[in-house]
C-alpha positions as CSV (number, residue, x, y, z in Angstrom):
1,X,109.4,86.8,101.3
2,X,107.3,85.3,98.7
3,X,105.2,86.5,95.8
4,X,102.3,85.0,96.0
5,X,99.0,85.4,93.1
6,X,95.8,84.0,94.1
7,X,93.2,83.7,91.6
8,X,90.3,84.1,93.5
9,X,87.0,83.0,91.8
10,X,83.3,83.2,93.5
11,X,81.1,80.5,91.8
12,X,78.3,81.2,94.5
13,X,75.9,84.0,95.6
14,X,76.9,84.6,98.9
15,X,76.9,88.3,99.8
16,X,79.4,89.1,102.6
17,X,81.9,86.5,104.9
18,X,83.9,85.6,102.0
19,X,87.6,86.4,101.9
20,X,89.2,88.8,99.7
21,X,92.3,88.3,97.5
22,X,94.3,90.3,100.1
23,X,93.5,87.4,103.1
24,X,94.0,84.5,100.5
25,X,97.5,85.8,99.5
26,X,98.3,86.5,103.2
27,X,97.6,83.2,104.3
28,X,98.8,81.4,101.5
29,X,102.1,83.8,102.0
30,X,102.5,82.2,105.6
31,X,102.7,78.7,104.5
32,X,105.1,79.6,101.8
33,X,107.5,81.8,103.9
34,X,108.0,78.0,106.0
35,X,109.3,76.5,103.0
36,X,112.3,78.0,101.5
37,X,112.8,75.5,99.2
38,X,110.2,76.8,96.8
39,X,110.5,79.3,94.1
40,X,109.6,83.0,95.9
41,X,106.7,83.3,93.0
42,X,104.1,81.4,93.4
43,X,100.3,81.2,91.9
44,X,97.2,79.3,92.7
45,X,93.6,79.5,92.5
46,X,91.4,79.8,95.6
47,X,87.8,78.8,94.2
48,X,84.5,79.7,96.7
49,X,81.7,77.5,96.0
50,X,78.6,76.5,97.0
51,X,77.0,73.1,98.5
52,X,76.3,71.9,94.9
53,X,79.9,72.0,93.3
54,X,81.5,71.0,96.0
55,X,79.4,68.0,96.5
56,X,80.1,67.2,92.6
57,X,83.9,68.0,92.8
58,X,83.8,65.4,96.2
59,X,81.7,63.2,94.4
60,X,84.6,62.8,90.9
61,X,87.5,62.6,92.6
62,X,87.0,61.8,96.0
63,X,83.7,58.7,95.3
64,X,82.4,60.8,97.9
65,X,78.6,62.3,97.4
66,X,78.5,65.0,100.5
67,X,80.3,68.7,100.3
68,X,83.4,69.4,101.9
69,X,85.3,72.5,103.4
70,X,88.4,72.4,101.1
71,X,89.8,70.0,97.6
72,X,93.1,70.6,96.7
73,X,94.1,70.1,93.2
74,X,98.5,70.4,92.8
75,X,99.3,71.6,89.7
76,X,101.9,68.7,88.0
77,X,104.0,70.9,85.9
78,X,106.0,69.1,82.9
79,X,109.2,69.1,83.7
80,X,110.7,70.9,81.1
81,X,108.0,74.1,81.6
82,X,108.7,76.6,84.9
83,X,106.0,77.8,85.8
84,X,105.0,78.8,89.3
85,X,101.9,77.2,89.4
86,X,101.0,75.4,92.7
87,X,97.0,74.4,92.0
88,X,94.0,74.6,92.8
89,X,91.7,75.0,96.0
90,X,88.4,74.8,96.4
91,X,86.4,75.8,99.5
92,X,82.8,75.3,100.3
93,X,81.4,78.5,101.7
94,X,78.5,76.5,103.2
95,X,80.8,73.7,104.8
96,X,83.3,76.6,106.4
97,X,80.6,78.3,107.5
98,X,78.7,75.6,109.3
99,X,82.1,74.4,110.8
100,X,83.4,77.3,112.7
101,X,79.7,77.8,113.6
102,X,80.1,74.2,115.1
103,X,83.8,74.6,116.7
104,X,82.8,78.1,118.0
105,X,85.3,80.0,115.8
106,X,85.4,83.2,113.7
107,X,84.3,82.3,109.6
108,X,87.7,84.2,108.9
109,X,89.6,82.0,111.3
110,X,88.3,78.8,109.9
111,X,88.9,80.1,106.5
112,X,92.3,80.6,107.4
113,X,92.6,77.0,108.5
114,X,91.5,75.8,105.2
115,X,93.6,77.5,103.3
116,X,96.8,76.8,105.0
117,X,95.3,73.3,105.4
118,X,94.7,73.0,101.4
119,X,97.8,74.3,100.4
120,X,100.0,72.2,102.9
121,X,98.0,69.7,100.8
122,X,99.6,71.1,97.3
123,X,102.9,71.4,98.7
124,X,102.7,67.4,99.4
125,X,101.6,67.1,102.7
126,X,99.3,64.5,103.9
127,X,97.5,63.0,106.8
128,X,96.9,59.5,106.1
129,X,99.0,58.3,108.7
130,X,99.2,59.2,112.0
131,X,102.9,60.6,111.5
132,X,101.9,62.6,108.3
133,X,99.1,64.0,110.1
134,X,100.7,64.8,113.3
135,X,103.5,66.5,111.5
136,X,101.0,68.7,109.4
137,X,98.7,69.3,111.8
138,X,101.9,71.3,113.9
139,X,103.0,73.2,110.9
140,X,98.9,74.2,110.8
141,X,99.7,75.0,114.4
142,X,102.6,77.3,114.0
143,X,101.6,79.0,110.7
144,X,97.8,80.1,111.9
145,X,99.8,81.5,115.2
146,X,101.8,83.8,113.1
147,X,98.7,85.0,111.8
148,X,97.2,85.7,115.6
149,X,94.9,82.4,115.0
150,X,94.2,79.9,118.1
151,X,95.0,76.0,117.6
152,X,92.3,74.9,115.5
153,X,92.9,71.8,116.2
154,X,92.0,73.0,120.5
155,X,88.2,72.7,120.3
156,X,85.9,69.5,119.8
157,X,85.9,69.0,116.1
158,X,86.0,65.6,113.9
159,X,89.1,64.4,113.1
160,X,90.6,65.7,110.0
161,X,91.8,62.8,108.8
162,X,87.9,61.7,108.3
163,X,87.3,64.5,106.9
164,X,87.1,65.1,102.8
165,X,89.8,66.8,102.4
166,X,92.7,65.2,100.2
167,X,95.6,65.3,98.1
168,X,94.5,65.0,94.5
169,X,98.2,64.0,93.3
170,X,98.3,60.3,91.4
171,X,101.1,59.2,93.3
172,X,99.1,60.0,96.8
């Protein structure tokens, strides 16, 4: 089993619905305990923002200029330095929100989805190509159902791979 820190920072005034540091490490716990491969430590930074930062964030890195429901950010460790650092993530409380609304599922569900989804993202996964994204999307699949979470991917919804989410890594 892995050790997993979450850094969870609020950058928003949003009074109840967001997850605690318990369901972050939980989920991010399930997508570790598929890949025993890594270091059982591991740290990262959930970050819950509003509309506003999120747009920003999308809008530097991405040349997009709309919000988004997650931005992953892997950590590039030198090589000579351990550390268990995997990144950064960086949810849009509006944009979750508004999406389970729009799929019919619970907040908590979705905000599941987007963590698994964003740190499948600083593991190295991708869904640029249909492979990438068919393979991920499964892994999704089967880590959400150990949680007790339905396919997200089972109700109308836009296509992931149009959505704004993205590896930040320079070789991506």
């Amino acid at each position: 089993m892995s050790e997993v820190t979450v850094d969870r920072q609020v950058a928003l005034d949003a009074g109840e619905g967001l997850p605690d540091e318990a369901e972050l490490e939980t989920w991010v716990a399930a997508v570790l305990a598929c890949h025993t491969d890594i270091a059982p430590v591991a740290e990262l930074t959930v970050r819950l923002v509003d509309a506003e930062e999120s747009r920003a964030l999308n809008r530097d890195y991405r040349d997009r200029d709309t919000p988004t429901n997650v931005l992953s950010f892997p950590f590039e460790c030198p090589s000579e330095i351990d550390l268990p650092l995997l990144g950064d993530l960086v949810i849009c409380h509006p944009v979750v929100l508004a999406e389970a609304r729009d799929q019919d599922k619970t907040a908590r569900d979705h905000y599941a989805h987007m963590v698994v989804h964003g740190t499948l993202h600083l593991l190295g996964y991708d869904h640029l190509e249909d492979d990438e994204a068919e393979a991920m999307e499964a892994l999704e699949r089967a880590i959400l159902a150990g949680l007790g979470i339905a396919d997200p991917y089972a109700t109308p919804s836009p296509s992931h791979r149009d959505s704004d989410t993205e590896d930040k890594r320079a070789d991506a």
